[in-house]
N, C-alpha and C positions, 0 to 999 in steps of 0.2 A: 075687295079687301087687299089691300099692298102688303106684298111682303116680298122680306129680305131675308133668303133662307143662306145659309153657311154650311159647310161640308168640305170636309178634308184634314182637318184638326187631326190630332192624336199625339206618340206619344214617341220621343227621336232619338238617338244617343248624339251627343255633338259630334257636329260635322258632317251629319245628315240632312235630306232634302225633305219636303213638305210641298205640296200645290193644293192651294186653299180656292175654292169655288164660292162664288157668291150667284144665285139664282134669285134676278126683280119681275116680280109679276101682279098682277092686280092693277095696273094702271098702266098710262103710257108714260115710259122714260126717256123717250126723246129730247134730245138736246140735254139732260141730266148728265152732270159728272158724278163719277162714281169713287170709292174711294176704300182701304182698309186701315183699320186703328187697330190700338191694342190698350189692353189694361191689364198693369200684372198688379197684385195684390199689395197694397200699403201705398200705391203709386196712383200716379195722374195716367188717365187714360193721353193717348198721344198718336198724331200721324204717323203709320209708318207707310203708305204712299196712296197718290191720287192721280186721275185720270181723267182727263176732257171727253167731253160728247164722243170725238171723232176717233181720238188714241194718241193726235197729235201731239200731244201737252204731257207729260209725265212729272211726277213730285216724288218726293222720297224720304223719310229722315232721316238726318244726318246719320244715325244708327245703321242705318241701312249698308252704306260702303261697298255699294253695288255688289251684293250677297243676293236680293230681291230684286223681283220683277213683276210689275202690273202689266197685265193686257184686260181686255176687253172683247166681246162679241155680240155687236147689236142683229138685233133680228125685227123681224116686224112685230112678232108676238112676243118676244123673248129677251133677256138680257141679263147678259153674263161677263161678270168679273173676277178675273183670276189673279193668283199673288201666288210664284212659284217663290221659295224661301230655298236657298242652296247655304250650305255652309253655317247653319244652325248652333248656337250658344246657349248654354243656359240661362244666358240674358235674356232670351227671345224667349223666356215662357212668359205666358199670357193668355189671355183668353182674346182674342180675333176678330173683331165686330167689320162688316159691311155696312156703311154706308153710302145715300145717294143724296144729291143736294143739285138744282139746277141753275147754281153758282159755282164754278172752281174755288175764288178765294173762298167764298162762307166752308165750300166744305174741308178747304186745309186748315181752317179755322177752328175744325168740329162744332159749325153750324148746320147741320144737316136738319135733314123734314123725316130721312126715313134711317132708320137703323137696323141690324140684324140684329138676333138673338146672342150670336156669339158660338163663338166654338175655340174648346181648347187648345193651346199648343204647350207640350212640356219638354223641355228638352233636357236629354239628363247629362251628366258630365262623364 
């Protein structure tokens, strides 16, 4: 069974940090780009960054404005995608989705195969 579990969410005063973990298991994700979205409420869910197989390749949205960073951890059994969040807004509340896609462009696209449950992030003012 695949899954895309999240952890790290909660809950920040502006201008605090967050490191959001993603854990893919149940299959092999090699060569898989990895990636995290957000969806805040009344809104279109949307990329806020993605990451190639290797870690070479980085994406980002615009929102972003180098506040965020994706890295990655391939393992044989294992694989892990992280998004450290510095310098947090009340803009940035949303709820957090991991996904994996083993396309980059489909998955800046949010065409992905695998999704996570999500986890929240709130940031208060």
């Amino acid at each position: 069974q695949v899954q895309l579990v999240e952890s790290g969410g909660g809950l920040v005063q502006a201008g605090g940090s967050l490191r959001l973990s993603c854990a893919a298991s149940g299959r092999t994700f090699s060569a898989y780009a990895m990636g995290w979205f957000r969806q805040a409420p009344g809104k279109e869910r949307e990329l806020v960054a993605a990451i190639s197989w290797t870690g070479a390749d980085t994406f980002y949205g615009k929102f972003v404005k180098g506040r965020f960073t994706i890295s990655r951890d391939n393992d044989n059994d294992a694989y892990y995608v992280y998004l450290q969040m510095n310098s947090l807004e009340p803009d940035d509340t949303a709820v957090y989705y991991c996904a994996a896609e083993n396309s980059l462009p489909r998955l800046r696209n949010g065409r992905c195969d695998y999704w996570g449950q999500g986890t929240q992030v709130s940031v208060s003012s």
